[in-house]
DSSP file (Angstrom, degrees, kcal/mol; ACC not computed):
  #  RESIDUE AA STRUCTURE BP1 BP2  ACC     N-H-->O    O-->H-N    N-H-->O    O-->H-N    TCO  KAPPA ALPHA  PHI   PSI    X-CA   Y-CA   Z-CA
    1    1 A X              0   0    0      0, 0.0     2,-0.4     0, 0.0    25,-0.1   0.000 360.0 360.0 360.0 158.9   15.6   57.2    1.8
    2    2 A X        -     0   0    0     25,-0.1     2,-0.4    23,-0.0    25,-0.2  -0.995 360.0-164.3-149.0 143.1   11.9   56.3    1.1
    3    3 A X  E     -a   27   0A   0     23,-1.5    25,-1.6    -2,-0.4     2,-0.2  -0.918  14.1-137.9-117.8 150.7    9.6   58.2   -1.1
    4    4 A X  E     -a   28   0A   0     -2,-0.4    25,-0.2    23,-0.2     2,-0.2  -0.506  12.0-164.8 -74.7 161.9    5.7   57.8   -1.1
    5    5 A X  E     -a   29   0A   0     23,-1.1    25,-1.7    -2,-0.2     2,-0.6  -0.739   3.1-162.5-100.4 121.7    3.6   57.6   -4.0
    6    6 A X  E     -a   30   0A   0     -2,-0.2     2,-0.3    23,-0.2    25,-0.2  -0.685   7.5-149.8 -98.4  84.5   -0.2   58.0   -3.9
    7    7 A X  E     -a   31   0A   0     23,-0.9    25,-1.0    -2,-0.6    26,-0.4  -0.222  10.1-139.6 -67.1 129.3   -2.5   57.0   -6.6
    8    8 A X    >   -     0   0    0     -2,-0.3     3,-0.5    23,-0.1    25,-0.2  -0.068  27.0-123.3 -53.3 162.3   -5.8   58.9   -7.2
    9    9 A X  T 3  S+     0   0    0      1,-0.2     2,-4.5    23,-0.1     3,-0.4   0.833 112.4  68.6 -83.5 -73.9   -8.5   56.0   -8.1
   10   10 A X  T 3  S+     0   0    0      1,-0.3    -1,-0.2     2,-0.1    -2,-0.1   0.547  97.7  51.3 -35.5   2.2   -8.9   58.3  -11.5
   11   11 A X    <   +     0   0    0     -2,-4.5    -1,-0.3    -3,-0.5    -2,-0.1  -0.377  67.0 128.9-121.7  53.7   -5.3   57.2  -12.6
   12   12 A X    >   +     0   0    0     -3,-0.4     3,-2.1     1,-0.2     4,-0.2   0.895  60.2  73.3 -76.1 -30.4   -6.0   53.5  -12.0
   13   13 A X  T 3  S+     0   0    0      1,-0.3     3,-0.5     2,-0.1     4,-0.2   0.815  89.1  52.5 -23.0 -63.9   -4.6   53.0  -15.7
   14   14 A X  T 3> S+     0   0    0      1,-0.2     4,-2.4     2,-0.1    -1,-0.3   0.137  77.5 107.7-109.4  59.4   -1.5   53.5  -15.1
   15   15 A X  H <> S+     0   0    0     -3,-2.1     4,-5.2     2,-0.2     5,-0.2   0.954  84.7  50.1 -38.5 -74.5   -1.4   50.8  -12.0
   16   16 A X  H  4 S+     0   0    0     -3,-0.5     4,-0.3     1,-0.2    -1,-0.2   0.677 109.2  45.7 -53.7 -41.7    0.5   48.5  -14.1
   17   17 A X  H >> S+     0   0    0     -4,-0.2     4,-2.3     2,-0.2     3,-1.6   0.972 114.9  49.5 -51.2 -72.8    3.3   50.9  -15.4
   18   18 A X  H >X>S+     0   0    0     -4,-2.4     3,-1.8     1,-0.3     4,-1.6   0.949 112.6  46.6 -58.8 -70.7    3.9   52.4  -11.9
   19   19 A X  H 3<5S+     0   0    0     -4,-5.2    -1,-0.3     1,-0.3    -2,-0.2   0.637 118.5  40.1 -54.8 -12.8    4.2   49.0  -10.2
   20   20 A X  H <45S+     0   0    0     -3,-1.6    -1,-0.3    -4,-0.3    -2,-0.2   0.678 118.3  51.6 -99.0 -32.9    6.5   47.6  -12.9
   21   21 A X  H <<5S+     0   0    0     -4,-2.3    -2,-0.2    -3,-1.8    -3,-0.2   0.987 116.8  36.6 -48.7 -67.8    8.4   51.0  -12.9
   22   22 A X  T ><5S+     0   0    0     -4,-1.6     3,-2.7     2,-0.1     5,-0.4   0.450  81.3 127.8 -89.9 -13.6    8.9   51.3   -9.2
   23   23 A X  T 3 <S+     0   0    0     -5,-0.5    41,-0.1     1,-0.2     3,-0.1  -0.339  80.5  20.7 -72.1 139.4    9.7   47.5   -8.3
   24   24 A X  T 3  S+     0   0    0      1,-0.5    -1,-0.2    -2,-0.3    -2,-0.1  -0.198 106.5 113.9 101.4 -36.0   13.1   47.1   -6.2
   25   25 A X  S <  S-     0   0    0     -3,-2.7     2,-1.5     1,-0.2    -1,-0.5  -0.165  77.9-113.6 -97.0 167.5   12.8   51.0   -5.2
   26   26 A X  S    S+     0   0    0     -3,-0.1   -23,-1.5    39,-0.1     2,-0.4  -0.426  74.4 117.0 -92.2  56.8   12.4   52.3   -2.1
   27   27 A X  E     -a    3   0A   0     -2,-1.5     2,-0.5    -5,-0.4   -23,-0.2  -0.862  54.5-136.6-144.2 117.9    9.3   53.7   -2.7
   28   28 A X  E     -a    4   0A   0    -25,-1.6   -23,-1.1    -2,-0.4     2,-0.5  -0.524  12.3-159.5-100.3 134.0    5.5   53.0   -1.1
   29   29 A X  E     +a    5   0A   0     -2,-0.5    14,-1.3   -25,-0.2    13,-0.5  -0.818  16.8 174.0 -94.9 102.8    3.1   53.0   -3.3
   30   30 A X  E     +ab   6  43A   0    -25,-1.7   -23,-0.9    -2,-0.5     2,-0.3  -0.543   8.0 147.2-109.7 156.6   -0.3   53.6   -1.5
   31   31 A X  E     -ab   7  44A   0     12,-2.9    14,-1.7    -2,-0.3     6,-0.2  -0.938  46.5-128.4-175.8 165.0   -4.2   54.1   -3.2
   32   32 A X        +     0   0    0    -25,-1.0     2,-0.5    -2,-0.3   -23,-0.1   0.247  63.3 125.8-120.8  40.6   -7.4   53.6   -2.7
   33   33 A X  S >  S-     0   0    0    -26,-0.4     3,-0.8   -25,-0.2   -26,-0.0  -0.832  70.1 -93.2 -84.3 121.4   -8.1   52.0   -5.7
   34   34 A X  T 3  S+     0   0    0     -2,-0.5    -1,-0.1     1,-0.3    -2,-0.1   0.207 111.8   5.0 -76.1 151.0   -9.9   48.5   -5.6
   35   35 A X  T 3  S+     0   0    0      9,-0.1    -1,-0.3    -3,-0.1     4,-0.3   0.616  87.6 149.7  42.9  28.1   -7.6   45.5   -5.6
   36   36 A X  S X >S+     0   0    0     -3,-0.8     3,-2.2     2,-0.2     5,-1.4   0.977  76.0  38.9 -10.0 -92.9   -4.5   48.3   -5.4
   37   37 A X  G > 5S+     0   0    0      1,-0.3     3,-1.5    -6,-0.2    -1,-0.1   0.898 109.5  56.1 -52.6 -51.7   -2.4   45.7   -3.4
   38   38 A X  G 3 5S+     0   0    0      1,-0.3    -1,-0.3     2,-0.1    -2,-0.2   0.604 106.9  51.4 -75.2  14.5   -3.2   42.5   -5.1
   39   39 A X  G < 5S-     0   0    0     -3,-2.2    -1,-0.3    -4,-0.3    -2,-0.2   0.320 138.5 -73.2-117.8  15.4   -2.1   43.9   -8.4
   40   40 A X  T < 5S+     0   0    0     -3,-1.5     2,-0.2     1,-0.7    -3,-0.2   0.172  92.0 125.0 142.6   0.7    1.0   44.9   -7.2
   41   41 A X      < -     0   0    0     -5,-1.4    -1,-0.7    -6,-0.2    -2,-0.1  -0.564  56.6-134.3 -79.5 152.6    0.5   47.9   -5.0
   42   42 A X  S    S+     0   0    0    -13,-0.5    15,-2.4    -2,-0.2     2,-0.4   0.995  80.4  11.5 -64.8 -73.0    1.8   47.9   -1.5
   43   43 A X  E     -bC  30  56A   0    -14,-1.3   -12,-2.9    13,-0.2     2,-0.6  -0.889  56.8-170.6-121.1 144.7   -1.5   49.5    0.6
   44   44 A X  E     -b   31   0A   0     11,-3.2     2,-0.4    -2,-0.4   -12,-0.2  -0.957   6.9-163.0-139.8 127.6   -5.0   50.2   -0.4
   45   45 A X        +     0   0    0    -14,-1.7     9,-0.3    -2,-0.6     2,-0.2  -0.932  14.8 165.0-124.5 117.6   -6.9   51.8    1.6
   46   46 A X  E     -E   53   0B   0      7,-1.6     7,-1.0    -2,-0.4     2,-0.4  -0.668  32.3-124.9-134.0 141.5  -11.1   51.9    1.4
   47   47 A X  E     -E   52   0B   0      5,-0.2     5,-0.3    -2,-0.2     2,-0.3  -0.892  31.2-179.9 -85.9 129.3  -13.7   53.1    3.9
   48   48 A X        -     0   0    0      3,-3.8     3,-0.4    -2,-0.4    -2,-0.0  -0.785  60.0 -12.0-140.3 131.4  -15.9   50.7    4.5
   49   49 A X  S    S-     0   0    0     -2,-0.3    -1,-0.1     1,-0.1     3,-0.1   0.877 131.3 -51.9  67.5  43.0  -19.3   50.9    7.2
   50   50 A X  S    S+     0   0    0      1,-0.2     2,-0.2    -3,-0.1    -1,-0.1   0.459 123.4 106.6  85.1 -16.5  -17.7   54.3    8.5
   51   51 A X        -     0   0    0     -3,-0.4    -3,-3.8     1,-0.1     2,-0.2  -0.769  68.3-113.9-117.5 153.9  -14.4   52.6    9.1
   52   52 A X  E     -E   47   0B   0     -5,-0.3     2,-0.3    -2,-0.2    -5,-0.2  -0.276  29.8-179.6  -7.5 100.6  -10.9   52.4    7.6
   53   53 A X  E     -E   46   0B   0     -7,-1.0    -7,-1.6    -2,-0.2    23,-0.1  -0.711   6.5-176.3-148.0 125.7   -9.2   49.4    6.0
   54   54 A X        -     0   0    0     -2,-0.3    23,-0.5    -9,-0.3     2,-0.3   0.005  11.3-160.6 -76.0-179.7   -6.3   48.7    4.7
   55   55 A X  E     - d   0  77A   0     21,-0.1   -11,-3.2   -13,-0.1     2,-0.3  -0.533  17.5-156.7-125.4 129.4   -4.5   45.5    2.7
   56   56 A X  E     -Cd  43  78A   0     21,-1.7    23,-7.3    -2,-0.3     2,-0.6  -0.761  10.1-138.5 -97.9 139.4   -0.9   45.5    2.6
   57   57 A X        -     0   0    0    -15,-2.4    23,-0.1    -2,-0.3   -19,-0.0  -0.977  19.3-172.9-100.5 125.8    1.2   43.4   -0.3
   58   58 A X  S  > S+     0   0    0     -2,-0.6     4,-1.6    21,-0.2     3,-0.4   0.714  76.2  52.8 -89.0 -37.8    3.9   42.1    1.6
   59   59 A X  T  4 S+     0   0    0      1,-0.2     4,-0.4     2,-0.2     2,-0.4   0.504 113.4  46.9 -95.3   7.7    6.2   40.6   -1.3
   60   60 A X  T  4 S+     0   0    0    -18,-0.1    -1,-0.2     2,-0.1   -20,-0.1  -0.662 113.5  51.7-105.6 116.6    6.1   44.1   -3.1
   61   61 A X  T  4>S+     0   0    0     -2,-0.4     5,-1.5    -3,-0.4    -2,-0.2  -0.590 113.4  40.4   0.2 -57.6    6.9   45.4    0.4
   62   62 A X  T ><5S+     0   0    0     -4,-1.6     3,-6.8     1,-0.2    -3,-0.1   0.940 109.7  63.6 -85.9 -45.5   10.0   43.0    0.9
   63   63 A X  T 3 5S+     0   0    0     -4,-0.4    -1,-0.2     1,-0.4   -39,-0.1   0.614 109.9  35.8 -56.5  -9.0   11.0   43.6   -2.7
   64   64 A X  T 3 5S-     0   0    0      2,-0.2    -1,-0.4   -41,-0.1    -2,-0.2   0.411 115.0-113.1-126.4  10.9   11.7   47.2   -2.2
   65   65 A X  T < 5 +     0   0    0     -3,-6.8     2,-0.6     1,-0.2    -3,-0.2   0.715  64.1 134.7  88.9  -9.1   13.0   46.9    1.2
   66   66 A X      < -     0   0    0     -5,-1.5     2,-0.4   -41,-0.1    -2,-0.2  -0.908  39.0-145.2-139.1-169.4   11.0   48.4    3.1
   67   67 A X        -     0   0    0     -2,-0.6     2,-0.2    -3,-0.1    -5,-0.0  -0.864   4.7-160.8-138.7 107.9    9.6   47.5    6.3
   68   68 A X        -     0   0    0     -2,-0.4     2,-0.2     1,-0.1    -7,-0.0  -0.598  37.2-102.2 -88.1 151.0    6.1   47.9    8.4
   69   69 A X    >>  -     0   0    0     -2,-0.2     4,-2.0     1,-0.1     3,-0.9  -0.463  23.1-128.5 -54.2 129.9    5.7   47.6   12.0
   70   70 A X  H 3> S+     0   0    0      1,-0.2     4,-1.5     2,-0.2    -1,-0.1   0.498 114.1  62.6 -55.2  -5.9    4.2   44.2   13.1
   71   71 A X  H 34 S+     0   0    0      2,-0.2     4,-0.3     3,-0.1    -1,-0.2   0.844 107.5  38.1 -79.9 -57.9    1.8   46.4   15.0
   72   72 A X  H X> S+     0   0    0     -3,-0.9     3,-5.2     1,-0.2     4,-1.1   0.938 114.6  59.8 -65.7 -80.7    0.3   48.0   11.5
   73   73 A X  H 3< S+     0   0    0     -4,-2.0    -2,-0.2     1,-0.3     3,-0.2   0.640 101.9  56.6 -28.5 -45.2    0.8   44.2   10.0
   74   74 A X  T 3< S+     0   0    0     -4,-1.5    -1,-0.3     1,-0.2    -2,-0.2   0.725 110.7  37.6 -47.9 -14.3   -1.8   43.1   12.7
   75   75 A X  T <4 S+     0   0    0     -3,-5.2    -1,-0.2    -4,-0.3    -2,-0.2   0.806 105.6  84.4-112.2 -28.6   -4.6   45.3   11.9
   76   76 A X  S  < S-     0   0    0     -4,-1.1   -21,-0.1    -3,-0.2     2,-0.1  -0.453  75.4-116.1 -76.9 151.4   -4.1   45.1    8.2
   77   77 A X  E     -d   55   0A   0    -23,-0.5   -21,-1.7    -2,-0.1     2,-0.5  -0.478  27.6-130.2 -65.3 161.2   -5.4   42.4    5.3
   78   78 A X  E     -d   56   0A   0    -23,-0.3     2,-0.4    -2,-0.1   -21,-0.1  -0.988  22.6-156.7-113.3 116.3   -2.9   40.7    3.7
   79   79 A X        -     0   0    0    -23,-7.3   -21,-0.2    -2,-0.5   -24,-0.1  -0.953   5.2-150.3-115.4 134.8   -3.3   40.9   -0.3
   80   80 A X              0   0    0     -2,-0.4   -40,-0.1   -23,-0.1   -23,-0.0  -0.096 360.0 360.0-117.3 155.4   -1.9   38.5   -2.2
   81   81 A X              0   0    0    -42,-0.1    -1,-0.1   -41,-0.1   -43,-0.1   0.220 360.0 360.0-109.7 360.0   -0.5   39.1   -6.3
């Protein structure tokens, strides 16, 4: 089983809690709050110039187990903790 979680950017506060809560579970943690992924969120996702973008965290990805298509990995940043 996999649960989502989304965090609003207006609960950026409790970032730190959630990611520390939630690490090992099977559960992706998505937002579009800035530097989401490099503080321990999985994807953060920002418009920018009309478009889409994403960053993925890859070791809080592997650390809960689960697993994006190399297809999504291509197109995404990779953000680093």
């Amino acid at each position: 089983d996999c649960s989502l979680v989304f965090v609003h950017r207006n609960q950026e506060d409790i970032v730190p809690k959630l990611v520390q809560g939630l690490n090992g579970k099977q559960t992706l943690t998505v937002s579009d709050i800035d530097r989401f992924a490099s503080r321990g969120g999985m994807v953060e996702i920002r418009k920018r110039n009309n478009h889409i973008e994403f960053s993925i965290n890859k070791v809080a990805l592997n650390q809960s187990g689960l697993i994006i298509q190399n297809r999504l990995l291509k197109l995404a940043r990779t953000a680093t903790e």
